[in-house]
C-alpha positions as CSV (number, residue, x, y, z in Angstrom):
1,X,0.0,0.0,0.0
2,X,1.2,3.1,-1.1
3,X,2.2,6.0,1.9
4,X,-1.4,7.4,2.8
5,X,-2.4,11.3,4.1
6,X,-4.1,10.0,7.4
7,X,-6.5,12.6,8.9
8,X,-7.6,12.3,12.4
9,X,-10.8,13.7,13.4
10,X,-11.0,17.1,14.6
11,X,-12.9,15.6,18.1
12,X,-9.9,14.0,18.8
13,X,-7.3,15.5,21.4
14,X,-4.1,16.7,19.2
15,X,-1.8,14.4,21.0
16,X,-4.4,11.6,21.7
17,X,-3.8,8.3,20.8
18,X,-7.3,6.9,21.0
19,X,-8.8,8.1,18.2
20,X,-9.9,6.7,14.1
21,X,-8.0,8.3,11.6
22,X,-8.8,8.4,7.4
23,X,-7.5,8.2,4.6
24,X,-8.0,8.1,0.9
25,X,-6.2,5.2,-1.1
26,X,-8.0,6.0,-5.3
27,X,-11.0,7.9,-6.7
28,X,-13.8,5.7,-4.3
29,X,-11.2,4.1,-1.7
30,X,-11.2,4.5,2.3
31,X,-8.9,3.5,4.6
32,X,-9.2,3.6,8.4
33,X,-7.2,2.6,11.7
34,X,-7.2,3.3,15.0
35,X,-3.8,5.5,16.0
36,X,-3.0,3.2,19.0
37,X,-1.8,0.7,16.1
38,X,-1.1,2.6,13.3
39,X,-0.2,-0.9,11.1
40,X,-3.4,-2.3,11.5
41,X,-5.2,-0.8,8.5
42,X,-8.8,-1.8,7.6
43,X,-10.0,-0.8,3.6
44,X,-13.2,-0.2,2.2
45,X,-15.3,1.9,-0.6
46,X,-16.9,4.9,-0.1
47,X,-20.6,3.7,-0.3
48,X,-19.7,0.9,2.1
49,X,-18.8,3.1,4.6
50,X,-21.5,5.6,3.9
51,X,-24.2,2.3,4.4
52,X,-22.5,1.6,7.9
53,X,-22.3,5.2,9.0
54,X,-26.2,5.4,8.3
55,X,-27.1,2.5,9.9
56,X,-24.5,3.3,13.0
57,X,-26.4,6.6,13.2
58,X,-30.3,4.8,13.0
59,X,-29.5,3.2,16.3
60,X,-30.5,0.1,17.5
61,X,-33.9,-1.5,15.2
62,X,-35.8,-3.7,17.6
């Protein structure tokens, strides 16, 4: 994998280490990791991520 521009999220405390950060990896790739281990990287594609974000925010359907 190519070196990535990781953004961490402005709620996160500036030295923090328990935080998600982002990055881009093409045109319609995501990449994510948590900082406290920065080689574990998890990929997906943008509407992937979108579907999960909208469902995270839905909350619990039962």
């Amino acid at each position: 994998m190519p070196k990535l521009q990781w953004t961490k999220s402005s709620f996160s405390e500036a030295s923090g280490n328990a935080c998600v950060e982002v990055a881009t990896t093409g045109p319609d790739g995501i990449a994510l990791r948590e900082s406290e281990s920065p080689a574990r990287v998890l990929t997906t594609d943008r509407a992937s991520l979108e579907a999960l974000m909208r469902t995270l925010k839905a909350g619990p359907q039962g």
